[in-house]
Backbone bond lengths (Angstrom), bond angles and torsions (degrees), N, CA, C in turn:
res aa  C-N    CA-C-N  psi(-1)  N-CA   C-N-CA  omega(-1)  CA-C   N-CA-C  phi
1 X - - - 1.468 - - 1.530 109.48 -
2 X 1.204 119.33 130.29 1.464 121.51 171.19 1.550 114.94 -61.46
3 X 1.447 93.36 167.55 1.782 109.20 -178.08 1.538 102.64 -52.28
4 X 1.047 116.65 -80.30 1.520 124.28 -171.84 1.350 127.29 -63.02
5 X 1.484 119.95 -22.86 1.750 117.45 136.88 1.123 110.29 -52.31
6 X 1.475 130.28 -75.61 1.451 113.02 171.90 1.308 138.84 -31.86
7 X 1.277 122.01 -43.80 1.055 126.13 164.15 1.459 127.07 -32.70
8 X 1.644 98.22 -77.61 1.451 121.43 159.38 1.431 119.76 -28.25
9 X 1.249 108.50 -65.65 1.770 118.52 -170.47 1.817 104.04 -55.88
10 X 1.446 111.39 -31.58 1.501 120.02 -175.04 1.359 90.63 -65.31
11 X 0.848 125.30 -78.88 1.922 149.75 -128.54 1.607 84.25 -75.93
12 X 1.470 121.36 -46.39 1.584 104.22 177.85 1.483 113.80 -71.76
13 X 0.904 113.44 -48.00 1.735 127.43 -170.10 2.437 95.74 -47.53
14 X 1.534 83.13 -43.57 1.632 83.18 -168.47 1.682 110.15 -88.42
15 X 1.438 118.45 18.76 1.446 124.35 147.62 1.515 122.44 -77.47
16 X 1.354 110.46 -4.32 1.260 114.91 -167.87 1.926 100.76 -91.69
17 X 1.499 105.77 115.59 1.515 106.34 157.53 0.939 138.17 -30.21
18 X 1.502 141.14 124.27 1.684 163.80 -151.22 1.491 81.96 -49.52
19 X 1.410 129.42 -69.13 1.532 130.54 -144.39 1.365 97.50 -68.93
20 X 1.414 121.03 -35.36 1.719 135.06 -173.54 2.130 97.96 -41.01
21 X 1.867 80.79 -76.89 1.624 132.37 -172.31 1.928 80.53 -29.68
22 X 1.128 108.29 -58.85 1.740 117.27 -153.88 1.553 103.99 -62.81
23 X 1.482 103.66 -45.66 1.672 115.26 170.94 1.490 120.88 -52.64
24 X 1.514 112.02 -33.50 1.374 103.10 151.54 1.467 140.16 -99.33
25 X 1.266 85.75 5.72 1.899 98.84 168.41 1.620 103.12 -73.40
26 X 1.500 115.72 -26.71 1.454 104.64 -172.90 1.496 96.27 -73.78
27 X 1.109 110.99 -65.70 1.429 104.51 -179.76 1.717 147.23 -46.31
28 X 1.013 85.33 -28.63 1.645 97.27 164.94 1.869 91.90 -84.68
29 X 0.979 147.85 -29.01 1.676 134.54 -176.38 1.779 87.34 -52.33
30 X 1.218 110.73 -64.55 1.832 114.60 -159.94 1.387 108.26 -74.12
31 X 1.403 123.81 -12.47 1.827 121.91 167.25 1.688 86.43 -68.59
32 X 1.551 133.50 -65.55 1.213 115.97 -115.28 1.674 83.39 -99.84
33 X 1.699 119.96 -19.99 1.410 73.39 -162.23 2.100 88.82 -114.01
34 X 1.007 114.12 22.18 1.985 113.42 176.64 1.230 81.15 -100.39
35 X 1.833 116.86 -65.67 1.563 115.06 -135.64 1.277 120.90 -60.51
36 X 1.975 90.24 -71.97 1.764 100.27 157.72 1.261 140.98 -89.81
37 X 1.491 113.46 -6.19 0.872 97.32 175.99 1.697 126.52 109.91
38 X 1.267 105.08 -15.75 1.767 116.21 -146.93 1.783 114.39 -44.91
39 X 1.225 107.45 105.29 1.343 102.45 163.42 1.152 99.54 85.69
40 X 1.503 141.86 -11.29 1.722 130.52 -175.57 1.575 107.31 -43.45
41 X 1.115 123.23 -51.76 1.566 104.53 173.92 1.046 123.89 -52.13
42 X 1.146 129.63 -49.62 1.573 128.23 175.85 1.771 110.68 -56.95
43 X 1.303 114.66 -64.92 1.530 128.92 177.55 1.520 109.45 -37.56
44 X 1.422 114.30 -57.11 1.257 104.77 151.56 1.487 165.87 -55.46
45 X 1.057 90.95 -36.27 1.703 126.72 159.34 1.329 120.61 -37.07
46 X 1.716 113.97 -56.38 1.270 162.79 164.80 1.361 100.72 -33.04
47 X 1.367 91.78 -88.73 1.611 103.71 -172.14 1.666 110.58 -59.34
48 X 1.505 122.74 -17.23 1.279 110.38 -174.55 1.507 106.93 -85.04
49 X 1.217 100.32 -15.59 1.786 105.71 -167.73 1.423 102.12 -77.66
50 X 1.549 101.88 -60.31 1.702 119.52 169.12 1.393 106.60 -53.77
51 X 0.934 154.29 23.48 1.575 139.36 -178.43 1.371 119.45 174.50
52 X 1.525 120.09 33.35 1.509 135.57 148.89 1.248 115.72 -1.12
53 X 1.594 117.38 -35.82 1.794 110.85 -151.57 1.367 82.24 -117.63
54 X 1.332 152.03 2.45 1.264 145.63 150.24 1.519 125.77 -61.02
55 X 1.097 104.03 152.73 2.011 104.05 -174.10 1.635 92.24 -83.99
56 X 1.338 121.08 172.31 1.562 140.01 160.92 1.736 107.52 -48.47
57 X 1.563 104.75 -51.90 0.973 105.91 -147.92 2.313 95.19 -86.70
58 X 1.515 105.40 -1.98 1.597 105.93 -174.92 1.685 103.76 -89.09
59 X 1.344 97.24 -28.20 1.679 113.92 -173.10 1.479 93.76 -81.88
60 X 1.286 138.30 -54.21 1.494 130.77 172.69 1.799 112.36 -34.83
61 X 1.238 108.37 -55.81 1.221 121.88 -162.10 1.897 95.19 -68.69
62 X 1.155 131.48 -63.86 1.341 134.45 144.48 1.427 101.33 -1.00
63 X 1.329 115.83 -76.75 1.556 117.37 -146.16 1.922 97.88 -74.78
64 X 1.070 103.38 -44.96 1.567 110.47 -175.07 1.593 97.01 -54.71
65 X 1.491 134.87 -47.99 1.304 119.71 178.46 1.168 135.21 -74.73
66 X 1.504 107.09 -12.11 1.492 123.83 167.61 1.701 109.45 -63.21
67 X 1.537 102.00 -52.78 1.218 111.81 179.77 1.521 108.87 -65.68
68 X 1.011 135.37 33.08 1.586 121.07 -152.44 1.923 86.70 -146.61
69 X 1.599 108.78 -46.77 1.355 109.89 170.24 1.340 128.70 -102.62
70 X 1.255 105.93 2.12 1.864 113.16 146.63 1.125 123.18 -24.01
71 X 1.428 104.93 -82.99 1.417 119.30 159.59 1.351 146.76 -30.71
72 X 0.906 114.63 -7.64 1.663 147.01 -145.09 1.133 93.27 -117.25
73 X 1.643 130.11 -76.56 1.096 147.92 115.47 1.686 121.45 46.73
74 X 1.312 74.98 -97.94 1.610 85.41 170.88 1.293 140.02 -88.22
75 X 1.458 113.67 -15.84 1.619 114.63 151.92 2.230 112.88 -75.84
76 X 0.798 91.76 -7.61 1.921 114.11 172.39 1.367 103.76 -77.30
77 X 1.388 124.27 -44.51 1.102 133.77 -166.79 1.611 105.22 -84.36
78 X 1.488 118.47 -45.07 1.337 112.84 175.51 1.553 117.57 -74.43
79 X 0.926 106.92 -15.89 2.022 114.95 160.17 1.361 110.23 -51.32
80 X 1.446 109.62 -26.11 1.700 80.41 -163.33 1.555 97.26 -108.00
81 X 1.450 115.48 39.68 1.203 114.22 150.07 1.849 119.19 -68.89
82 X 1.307 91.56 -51.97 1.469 100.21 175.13 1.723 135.16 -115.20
83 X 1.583 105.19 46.61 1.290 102.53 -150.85 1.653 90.80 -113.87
84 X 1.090 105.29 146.23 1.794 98.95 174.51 1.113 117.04 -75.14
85 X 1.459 114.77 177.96 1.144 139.31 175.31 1.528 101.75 -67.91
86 X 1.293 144.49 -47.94 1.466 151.19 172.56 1.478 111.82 -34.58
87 X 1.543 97.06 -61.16 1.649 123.25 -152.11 1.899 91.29 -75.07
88 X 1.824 110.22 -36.88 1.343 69.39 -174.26 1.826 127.26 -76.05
89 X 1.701 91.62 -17.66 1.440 95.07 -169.64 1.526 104.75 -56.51
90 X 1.312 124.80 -17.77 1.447 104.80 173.90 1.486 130.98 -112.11
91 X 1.607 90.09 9.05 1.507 97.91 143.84 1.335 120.58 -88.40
92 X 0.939 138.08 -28.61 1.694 126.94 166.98 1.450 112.56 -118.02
93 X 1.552 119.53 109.42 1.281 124.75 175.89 1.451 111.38 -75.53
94 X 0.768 123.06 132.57 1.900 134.53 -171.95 2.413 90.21 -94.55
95 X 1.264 98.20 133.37 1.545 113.41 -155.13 1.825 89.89 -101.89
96 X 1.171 133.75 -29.58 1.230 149.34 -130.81 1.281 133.79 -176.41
97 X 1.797 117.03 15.73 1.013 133.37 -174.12 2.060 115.77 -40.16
98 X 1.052 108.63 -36.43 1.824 114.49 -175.32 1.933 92.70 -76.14
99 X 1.748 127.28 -9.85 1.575 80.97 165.73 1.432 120.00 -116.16
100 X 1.327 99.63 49.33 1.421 118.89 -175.90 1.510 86.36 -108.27
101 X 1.384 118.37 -75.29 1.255 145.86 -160.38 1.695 109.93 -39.88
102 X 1.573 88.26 -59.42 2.019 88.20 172.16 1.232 123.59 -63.38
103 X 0.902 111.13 20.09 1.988 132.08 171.93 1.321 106.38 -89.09
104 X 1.390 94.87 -57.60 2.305 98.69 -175.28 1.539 86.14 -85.96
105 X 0.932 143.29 -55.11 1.360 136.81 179.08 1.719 111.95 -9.44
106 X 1.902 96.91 -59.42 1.106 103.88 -153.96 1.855 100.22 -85.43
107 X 1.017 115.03 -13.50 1.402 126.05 172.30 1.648 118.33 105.03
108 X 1.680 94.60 33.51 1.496 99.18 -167.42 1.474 119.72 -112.45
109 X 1.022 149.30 128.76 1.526 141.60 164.96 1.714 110.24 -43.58
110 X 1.176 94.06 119.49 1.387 99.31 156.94 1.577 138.13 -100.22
111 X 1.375 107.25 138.23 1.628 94.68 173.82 2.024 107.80 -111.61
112 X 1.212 75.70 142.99 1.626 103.10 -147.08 2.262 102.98 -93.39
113 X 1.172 128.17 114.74 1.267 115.19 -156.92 1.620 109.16 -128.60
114 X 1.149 119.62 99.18 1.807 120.82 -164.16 1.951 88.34 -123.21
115 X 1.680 95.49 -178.40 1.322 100.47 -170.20 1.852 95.49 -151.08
116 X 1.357 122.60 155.88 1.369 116.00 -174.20 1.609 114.40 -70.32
117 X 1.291 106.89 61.71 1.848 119.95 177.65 1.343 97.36 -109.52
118 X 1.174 98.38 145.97 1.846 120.87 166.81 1.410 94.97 81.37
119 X 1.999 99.22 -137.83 1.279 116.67 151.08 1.526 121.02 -116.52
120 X 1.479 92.91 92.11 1.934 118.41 -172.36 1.659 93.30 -61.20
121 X 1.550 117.63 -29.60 1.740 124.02 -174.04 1.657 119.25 -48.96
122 X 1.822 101.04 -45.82 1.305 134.32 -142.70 1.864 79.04 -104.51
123 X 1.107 137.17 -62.35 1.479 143.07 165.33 1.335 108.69 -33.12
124 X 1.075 125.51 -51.65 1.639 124.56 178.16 1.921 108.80 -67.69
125 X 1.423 139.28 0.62 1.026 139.84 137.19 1.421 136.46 -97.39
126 X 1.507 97.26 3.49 1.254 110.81 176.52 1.987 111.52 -88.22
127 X 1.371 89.41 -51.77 1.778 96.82 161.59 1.554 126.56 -45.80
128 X 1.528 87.94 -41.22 1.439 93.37 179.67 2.026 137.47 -83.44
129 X 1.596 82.90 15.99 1.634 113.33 -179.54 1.537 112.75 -140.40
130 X 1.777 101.64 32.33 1.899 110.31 153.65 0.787 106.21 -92.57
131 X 1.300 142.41 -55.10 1.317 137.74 -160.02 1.764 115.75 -155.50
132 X 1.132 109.43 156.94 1.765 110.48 162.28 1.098 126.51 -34.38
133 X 1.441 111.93 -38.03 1.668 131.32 -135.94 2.314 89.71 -72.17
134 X 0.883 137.01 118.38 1.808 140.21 157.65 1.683 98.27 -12.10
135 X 1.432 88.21 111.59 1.505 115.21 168.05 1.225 112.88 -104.12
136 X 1.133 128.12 87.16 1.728 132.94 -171.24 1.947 95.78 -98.51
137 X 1.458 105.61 131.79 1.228 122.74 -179.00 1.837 103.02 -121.22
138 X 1.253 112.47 122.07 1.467 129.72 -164.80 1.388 112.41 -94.95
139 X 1.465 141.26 119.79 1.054 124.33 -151.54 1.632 101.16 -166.52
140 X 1.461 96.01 135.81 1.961 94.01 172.91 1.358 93.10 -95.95
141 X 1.726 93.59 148.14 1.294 134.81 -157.84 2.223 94.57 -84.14
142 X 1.355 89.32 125.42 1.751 91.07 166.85 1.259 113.68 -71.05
143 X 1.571 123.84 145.44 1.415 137.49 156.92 1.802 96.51 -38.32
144 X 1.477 102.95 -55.21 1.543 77.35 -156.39 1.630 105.93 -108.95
145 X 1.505 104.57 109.75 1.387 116.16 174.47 1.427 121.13 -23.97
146 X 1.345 122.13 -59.80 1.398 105.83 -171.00 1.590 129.29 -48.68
147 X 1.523 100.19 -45.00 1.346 115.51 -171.59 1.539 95.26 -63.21
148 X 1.650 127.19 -61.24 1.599 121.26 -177.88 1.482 109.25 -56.14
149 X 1.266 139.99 -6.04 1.589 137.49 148.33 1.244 125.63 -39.67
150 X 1.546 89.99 -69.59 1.610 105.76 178.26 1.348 116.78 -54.90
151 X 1.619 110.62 -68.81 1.494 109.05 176.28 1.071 129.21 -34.28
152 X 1.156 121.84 -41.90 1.654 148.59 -173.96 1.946 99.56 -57.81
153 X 1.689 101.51 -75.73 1.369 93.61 156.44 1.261 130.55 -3.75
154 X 1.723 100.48 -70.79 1.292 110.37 -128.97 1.871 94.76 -87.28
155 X 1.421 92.87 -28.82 1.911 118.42 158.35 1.378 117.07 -11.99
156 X 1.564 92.03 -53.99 1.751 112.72 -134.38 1.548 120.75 -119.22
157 X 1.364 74.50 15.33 2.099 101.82 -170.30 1.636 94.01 -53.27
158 X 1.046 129.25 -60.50 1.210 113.77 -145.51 1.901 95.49 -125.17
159 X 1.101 106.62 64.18 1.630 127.68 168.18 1.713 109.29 83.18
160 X 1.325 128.20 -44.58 1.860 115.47 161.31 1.775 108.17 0.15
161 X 1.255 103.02 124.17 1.244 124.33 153.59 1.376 125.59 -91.03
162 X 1.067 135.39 104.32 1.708 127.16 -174.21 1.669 113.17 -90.77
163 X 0.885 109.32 115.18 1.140 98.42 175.83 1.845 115.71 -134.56
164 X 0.990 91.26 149.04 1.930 109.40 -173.52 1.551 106.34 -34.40
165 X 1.439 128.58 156.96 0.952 93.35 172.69 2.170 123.40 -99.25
166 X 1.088 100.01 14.25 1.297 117.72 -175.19 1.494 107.83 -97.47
167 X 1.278 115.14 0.30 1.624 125.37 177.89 1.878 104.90 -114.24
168 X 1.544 99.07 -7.27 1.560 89.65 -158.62 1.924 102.97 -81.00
169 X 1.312 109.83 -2.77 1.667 103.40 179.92 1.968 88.99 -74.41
170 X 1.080 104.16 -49.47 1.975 110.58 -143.69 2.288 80.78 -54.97
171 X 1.485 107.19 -41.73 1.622 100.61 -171.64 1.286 121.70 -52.28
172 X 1.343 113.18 -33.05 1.425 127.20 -152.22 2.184 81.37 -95.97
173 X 0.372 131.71 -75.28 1.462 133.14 168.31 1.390 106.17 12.87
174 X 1.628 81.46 -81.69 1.823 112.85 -172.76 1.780 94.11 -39.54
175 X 1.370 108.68 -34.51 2.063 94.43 -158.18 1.607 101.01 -110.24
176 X 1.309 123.20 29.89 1.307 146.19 179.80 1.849 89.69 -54.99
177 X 1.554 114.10 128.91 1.384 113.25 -179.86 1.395 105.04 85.25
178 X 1.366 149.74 -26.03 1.141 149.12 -158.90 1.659 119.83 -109.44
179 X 1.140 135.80 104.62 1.766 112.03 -176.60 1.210 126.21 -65.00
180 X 0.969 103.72 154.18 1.796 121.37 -145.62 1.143 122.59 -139.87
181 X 1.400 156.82 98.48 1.400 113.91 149.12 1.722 135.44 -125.17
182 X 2.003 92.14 149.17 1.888 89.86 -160.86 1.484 89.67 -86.76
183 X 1.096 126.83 139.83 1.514 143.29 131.24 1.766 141.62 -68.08
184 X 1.624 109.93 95.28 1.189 79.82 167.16 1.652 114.02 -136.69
185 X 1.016 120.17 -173.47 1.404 125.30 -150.28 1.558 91.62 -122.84
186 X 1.883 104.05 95.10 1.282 92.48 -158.95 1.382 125.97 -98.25
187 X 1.938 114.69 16.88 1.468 124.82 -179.72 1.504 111.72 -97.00
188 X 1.376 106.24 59.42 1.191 107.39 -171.04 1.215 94.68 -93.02
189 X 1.383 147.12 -148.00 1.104 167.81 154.15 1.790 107.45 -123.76
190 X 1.634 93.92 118.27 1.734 101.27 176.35 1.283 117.41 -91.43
191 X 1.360 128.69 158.64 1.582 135.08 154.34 1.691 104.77 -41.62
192 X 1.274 132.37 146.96 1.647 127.97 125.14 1.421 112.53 -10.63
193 X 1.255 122.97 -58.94 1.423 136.04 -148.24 1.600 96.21 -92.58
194 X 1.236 129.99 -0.44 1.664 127.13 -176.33 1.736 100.94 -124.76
195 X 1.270 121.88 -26.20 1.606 130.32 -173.29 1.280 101.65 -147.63
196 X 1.652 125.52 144.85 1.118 152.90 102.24 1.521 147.12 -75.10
197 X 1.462 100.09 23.40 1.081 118.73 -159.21 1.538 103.80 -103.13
198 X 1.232 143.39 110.43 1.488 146.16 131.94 1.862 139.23 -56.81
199 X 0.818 124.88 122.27 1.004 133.75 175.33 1.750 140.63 -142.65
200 X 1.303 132.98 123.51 1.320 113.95 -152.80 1.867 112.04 -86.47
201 X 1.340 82.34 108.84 1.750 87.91 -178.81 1.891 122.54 -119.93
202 X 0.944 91.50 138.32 1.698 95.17 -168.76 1.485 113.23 54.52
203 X 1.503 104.51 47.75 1.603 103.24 -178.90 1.788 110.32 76.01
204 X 0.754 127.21 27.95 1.449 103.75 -164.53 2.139 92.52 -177.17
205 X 1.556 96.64 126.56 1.687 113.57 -167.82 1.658 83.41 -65.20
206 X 1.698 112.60 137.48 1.048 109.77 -165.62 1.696 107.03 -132.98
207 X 0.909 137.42 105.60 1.671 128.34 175.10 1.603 120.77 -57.66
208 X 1.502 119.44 89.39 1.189 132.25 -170.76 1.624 109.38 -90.07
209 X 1.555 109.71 159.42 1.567 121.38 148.90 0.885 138.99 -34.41
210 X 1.538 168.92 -176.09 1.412 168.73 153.44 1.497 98.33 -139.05
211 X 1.614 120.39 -9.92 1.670 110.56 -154.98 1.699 97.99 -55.36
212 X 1.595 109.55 -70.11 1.354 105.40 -162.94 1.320 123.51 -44.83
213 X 1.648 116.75 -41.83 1.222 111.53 177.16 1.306 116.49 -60.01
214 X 1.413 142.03 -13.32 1.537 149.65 -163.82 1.993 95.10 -99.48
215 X 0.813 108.28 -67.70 1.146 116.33 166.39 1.537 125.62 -45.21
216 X 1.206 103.81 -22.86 1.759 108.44 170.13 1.318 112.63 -83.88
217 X 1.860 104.27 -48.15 1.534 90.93 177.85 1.528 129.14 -76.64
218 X 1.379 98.07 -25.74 1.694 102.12 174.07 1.491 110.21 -44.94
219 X 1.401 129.18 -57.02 1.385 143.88 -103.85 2.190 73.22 -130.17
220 X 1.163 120.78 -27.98 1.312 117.78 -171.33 1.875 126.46 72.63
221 X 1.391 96.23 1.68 1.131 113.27 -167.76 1.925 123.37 -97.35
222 X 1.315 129.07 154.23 1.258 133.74 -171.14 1.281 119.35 -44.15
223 X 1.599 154.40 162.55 1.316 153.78 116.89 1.554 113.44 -69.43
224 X 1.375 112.03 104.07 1.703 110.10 154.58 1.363 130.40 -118.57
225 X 1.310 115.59 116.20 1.617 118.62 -162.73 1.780 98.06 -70.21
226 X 1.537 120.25 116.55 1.221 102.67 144.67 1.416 148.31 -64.91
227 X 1.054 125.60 98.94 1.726 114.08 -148.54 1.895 104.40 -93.94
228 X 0.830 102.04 120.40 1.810 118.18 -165.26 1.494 90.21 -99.34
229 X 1.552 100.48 133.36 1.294 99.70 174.95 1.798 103.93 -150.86
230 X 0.985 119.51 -165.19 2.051 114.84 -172.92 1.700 95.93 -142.56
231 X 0.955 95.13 114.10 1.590 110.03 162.29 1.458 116.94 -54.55
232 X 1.728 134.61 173.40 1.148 104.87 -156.50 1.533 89.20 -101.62
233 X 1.440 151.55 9.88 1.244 152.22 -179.59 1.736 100.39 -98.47
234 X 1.467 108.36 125.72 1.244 110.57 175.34 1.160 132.93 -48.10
235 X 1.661 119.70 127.55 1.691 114.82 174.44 1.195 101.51 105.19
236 X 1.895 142.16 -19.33 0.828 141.78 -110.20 1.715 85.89 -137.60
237 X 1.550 139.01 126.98 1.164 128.14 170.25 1.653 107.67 -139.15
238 X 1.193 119.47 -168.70 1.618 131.35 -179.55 1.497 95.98 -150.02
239 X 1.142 96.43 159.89 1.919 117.20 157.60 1.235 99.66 -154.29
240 X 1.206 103.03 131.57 1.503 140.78 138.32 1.643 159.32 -53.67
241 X 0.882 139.13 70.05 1.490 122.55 -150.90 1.388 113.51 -97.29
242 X 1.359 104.59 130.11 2.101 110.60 -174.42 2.039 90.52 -138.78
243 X 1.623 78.62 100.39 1.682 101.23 155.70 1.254 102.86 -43.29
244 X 1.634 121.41 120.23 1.415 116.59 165.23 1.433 112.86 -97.78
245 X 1.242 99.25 -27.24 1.150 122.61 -170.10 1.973 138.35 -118.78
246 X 1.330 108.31 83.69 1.420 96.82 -169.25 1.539 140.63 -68.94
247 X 1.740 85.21 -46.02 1.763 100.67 -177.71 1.551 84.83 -142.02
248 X 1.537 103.12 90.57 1.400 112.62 141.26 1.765 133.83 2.93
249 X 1.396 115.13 -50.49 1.109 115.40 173.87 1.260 144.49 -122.31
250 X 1.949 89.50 40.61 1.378 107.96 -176.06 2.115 89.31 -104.20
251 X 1.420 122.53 4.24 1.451 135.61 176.80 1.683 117.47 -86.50
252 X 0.725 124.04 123.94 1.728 120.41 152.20 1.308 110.67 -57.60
253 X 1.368 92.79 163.38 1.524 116.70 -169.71 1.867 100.17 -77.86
254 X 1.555 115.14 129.33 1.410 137.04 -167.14 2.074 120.22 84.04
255 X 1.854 79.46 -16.52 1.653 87.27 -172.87 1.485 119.66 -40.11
256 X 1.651 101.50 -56.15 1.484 100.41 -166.83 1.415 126.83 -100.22
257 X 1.923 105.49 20.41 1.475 110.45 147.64 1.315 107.77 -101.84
258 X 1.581 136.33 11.92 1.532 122.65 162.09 2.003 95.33 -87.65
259 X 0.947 105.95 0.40 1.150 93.98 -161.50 1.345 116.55 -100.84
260 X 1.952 110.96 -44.70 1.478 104.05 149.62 1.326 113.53 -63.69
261 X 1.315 154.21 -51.07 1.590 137.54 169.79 1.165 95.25 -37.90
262 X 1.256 165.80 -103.26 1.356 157.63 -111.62 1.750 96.81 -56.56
263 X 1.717 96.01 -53.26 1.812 84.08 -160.51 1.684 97.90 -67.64
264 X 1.295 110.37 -42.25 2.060 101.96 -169.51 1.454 97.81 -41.25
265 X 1.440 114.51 -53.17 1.964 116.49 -160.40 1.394 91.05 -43.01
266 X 1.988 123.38 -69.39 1.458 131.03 -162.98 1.466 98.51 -41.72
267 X 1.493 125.43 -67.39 1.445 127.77 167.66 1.384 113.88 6.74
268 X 1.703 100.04 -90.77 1.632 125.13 -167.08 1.385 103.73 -49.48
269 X 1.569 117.31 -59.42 1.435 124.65 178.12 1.778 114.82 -42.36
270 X 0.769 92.33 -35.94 1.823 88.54 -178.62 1.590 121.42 -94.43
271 X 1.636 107.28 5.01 1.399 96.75 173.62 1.988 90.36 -178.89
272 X 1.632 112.57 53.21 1.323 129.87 -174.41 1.342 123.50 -52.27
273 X 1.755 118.44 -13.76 0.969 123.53 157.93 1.735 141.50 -40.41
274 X 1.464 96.17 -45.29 1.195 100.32 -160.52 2.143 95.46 -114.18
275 X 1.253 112.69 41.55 1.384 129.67 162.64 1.365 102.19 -85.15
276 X 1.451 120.61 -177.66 1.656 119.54 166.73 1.296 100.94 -114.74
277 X 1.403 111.07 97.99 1.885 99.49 174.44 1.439 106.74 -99.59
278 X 1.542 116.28 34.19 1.466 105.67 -177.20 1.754 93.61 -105.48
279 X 1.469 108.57 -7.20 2.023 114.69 175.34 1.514 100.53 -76.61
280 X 1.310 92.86 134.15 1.695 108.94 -174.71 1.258 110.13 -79.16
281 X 1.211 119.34 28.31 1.813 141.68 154.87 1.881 99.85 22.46
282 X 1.217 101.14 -62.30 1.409 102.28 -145.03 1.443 103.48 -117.92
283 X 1.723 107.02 59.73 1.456 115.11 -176.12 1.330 106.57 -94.15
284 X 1.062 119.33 -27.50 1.506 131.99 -149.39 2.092 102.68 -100.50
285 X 1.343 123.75 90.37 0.872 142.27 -167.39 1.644 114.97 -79.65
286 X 1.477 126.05 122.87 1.816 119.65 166.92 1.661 105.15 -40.48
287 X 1.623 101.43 120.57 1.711 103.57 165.94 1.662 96.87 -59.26
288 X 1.035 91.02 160.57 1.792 126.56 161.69 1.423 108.70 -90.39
């Protein structure tokens, strides 16, 4: 589909009222996970690897609620084509806004550390309506341009900077002295060619990021995980902020990416539903 069909098809679809939006969240729950199916091998897979000491029937129940706020998800996600600045603050209540804040306070760049839980989508416009201060959002680039257009857009509504993530050292440079904060979303899955890094996460040897930690020490600046989470009324989320990280170089080298992975894993574990176990997380295998 082209840019500007896309466009279009978004921007109408996201005139449609929350209660509307929700009416087809039910319905797409029973296409994706009776009809087709989407991803059950993988989703499953996931959870069996991640959760050994669980019965069939605890990991089912898991998977059925995952599948249940998928949906949610992604008609959530096409809202924030057109959602105000108002609507989001009261979709995501901020729990702890001053220990974000005494960061720019203090005149420092922050690097900013979330994971694909909740709605991380709806959080990335929520950051971007604390303060003035350059909200740079870090992000691998889609194969297929149009769709990373739109999103990007749809990103950047309310001041977010997106930027690549192979451009995001040269940005943070440029705003050296200035408060800042980079965001990135660091359970992605890397190339060979971006990580060599292993680590055992959710049960299972995992090929992680190094960005934030590289970016902390360069830049001299804090790690704070935003931790996104959903209240129990639909549509409804919080974030949190827990400094993991103060002075960079009081850590060893790998320390303070075992360390944001440690808190995302605790995250998922305490409410595993609303993770993405339909991302093929754990494609990327230790060479021999």
């Amino acid at each position: 589909m082209k840019q500007k069909a896309l466009n279009a098809l978004i921007y109408i679809i996201s005139l449609l009222p929350y209660w509307f939006l929700y009416l087809i969240s039910d319905g797409l729950y029973y296409i994706l996970y009776y009809i087709i199916g989407y991803r059950k091998n993988i989703v499953f897979q996931n959870l069996k690897n991640a959760f050994p000491e669980k019965t069939d029937k605890e990991r089912l129940v898991i998977a059925k609620k995952f599948y249940r706020f998928f949906p949610d998800l992604l008609v959530e996600s096409i809202k924030l084509k057109t959602i105000t600045a108002e609507e989001v603050k009261k979709k995501i209540t901020l729990e702890n806004e001053e220990e974000l804040t005494r960061h720019f306070d203090a005149g420092k760049n922050v690097i900013g550390v979330t994971s694909h839980y909740a709605n991380w989508e709806l959080g990335i416009h929520r950051l971007s309506l604390i303060s003035n201060f350059p909200t740079l959002i870090v992000y691998k680039p889609l194969n297929n341009k149009d769709i990373d257009t739109v999103y990007n857009n749809m990103r950047g509504r309310f001041g977010a900077e997106m930027v690549p993530m192979k451009q995001i050292l040269r940005h943070i440079v440029k705003l050296k002295g200035q408060p800042s904060i980079s965001i990135l979303v660091a359970d992605q899955t890397p190339l060979y060619s971006d990580s060599d890094y292993f680590i055992n996460w959710l049960n299972q040897e995992t090929l992680v990021y190094t960005g934030a930690e590289r970016l902390s020490r360069i830049s001299k600046a804090p790690v704070v995980f935003c931790s996104i989470g959903r209240k129990e009324k639909r549509g409804q989320y919080f974030c949190k902020f827990v400094t993991l990280i103060e002075d960079p170089t009081d850590f060893g080298e790998h320390e303070i990416t075992d360390l944001h992975n440690q808190f995302a894993e605790q995250l998922i574990r305490e409410n595993p539903e609303y993770w993405l176990w339909s991302h093929n997380r754990w494609k990327r295998k230790r060479r021999k």
